[in-house]
C-alpha positions in Angstrom: -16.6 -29.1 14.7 -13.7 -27.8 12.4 -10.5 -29.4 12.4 -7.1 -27.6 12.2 -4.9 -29.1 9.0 -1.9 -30.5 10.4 1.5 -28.9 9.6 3.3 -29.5 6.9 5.9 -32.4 7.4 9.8 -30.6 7.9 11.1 -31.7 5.0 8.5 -29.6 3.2 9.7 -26.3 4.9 12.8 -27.3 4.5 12.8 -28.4 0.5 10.6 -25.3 -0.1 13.0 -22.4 1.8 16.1 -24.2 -0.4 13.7 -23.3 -3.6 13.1 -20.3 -2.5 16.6 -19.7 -2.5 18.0 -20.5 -5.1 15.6 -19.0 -7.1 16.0 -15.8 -6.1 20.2 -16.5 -6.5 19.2 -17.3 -10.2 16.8 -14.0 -10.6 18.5 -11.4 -8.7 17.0 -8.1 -8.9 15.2 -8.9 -12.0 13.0 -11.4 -11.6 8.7 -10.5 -12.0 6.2 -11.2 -9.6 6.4 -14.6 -9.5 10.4 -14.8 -10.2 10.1 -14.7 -13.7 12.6 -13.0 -15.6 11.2 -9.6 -17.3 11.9 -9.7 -21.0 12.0 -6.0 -22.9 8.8 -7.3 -25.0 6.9 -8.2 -21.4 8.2 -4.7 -19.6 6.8 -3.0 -22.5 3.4 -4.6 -22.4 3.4 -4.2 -18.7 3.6 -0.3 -19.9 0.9 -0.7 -22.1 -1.4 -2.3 -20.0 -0.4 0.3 -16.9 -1.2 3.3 -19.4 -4.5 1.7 -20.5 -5.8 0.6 -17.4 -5.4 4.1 -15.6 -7.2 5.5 -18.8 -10.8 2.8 -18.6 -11.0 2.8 -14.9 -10.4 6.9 -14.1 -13.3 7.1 -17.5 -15.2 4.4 -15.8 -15.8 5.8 -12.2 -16.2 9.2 -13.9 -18.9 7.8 -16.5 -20.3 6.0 -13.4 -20.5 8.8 -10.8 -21.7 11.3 -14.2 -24.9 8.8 -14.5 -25.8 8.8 -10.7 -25.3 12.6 -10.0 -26.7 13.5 -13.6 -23.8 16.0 -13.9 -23.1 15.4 -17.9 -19.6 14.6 -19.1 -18.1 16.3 -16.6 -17.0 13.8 -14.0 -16.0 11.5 -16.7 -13.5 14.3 -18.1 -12.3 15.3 -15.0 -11.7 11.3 -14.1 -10.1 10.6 -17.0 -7.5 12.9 -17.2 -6.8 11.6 -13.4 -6.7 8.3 -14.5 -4.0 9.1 -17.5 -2.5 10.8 -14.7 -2.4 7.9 -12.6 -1.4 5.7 -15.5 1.6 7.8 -16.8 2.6 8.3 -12.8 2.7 3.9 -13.1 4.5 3.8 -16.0 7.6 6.7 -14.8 7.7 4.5 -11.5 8.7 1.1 -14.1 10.6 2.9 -16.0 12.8 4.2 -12.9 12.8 1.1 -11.3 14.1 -0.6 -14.2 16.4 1.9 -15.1 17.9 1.1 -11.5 17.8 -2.6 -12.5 20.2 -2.2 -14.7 22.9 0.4 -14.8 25.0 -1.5 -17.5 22.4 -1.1 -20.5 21.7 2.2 -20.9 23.1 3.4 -24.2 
């Protein structure tokens, strides 16, 4: 009852690996996720959002698992610390990679 899609046509593949290409040529090493270039203000909100992040989610589960075990703040403490952990050990890790990114602007 279910029909396979056809392949796409040759030229497809073929205009779509040239794209893919040359725009990883044009990026290099720094290009984002999507082969967008990282600007300093987007690598510093990436920070900020990595820091935060680790900070809501380790409180969150903690909160969470505090209300369904009854055990008071202290699974919420304990998780959040291990989330600031986790979001400081995020943010190091960008600013390593970066600072092997590029060797030419460090001060």
């Amino acid at each position: 009852m279910t029909e396979d899609k056809p392949p796409p046509p040759k030229d497809f593949e073929t205009r779509l690996r040239d794209l893919r290409k040359r725009t990883s040529q044009d990026q290099g090493d720094r290009g984002g996720p999507l082969g967008v270039p990282q600007t300093t203000f987007g690598v510093a909100l990436r920070a900020g959002v990595e820091l935060v992040a680790g900070l809501v989610v380790g409180g969150g589960i903690g909160w969470l698992l505090d209300r369904w075990l009854g055990t008071g703040p202290f699974l919420m403490v304990l998780f959040f610390f291990l989330g600031s952990g986790a979001g400081m050990l995020n943010v190091f890790r960008l600013a390593r990679r970066i600072n092997r990114l590029d060797p030419d602007d460090r001060g």
